[in-house]
C-alpha positions as a Markdown table, in Angstrom:
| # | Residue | x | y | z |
|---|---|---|---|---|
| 1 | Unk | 0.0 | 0.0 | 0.0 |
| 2 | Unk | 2.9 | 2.6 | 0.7 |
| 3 | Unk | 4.9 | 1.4 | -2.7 |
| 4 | Unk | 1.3 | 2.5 | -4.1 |
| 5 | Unk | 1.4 | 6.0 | -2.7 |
| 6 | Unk | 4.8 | 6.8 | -2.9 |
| 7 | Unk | 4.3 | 6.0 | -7.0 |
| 8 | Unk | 1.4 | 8.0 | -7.4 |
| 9 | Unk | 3.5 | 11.3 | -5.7 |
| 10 | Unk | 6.6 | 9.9 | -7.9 |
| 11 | Unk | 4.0 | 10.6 | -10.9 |
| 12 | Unk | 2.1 | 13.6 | -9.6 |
| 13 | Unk | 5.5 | 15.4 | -8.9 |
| 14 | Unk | 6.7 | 14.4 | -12.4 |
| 15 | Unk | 3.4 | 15.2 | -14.0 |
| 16 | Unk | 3.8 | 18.9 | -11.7 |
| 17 | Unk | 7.2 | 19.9 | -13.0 |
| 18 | Unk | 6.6 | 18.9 | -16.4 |
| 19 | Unk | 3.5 | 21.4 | -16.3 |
| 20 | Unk | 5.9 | 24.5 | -14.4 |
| 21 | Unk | 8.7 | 23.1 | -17.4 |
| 22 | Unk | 5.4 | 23.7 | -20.1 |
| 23 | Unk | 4.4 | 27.4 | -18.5 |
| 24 | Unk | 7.9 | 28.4 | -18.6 |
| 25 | Unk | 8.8 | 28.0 | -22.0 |
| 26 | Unk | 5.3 | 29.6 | -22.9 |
| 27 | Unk | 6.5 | 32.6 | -20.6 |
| 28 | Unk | 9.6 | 32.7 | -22.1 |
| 29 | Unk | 8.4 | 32.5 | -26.1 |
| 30 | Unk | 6.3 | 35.2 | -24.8 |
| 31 | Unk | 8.4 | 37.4 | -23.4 |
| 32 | Unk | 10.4 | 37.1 | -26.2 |
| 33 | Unk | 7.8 | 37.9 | -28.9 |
| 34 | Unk | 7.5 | 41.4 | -26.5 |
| 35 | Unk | 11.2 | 42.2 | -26.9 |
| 36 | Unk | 11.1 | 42.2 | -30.6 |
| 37 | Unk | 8.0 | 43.7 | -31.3 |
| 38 | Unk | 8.9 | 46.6 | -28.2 |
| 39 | Unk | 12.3 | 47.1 | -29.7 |
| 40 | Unk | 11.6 | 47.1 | -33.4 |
| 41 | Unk | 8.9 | 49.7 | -32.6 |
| 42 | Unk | 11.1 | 51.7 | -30.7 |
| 43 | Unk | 13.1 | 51.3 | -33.6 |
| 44 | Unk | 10.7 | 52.4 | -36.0 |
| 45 | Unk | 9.7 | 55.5 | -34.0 |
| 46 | Unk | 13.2 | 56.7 | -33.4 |
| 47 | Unk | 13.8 | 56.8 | -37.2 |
| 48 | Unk | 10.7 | 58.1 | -38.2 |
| 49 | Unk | 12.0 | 61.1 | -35.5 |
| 50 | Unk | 15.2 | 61.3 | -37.0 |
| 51 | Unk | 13.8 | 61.9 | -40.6 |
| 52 | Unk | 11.4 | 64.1 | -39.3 |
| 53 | Unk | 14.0 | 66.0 | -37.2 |
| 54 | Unk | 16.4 | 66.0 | -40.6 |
| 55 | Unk | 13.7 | 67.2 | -43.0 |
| 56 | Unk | 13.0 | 69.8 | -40.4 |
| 57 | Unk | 15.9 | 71.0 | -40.4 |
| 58 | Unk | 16.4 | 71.0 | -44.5 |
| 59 | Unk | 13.9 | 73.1 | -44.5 |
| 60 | Unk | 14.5 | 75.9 | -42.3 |
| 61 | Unk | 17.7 | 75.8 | -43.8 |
| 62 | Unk | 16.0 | 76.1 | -47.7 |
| 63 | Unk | 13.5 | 78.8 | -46.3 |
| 64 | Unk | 15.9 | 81.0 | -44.0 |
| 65 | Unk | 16.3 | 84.6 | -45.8 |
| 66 | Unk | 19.9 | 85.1 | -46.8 |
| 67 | Unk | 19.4 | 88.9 | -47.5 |
């Protein structure tokens, strides 16, 4: 009767860490999709700033009165 116990916790705690194993590698695919996406936007918006900023600049440069 106690050989019959002690399996079934044997199994239970296997069956346990394979599901904390399982949850981890979902939080970790997870968090990874988050870095890329976050980063390449953060990406995206500085250049879209820089461009801005540059064009910005071009033209006060074109449009300042030389006279």
């Amino acid at each position: 009767m106690l050989d019959l116990v002690m399996e079934e916790r044997a199994v239970a705690r296997k069956r346990q860490q394979e599901a904390i194993e399982e949850q981890a590698r979902q939080r970790d695919r997870m968090f990874w999709r988050l870095s890329v996406v976050g980063s390449s936007l953060i990406f995206i918006i500085i250049y879209a700033f820089l461009f801005y900023g540059a064009a910005w600049m071009a033209d006060l440069q074109l449009t300042k009165d030389w006279n």
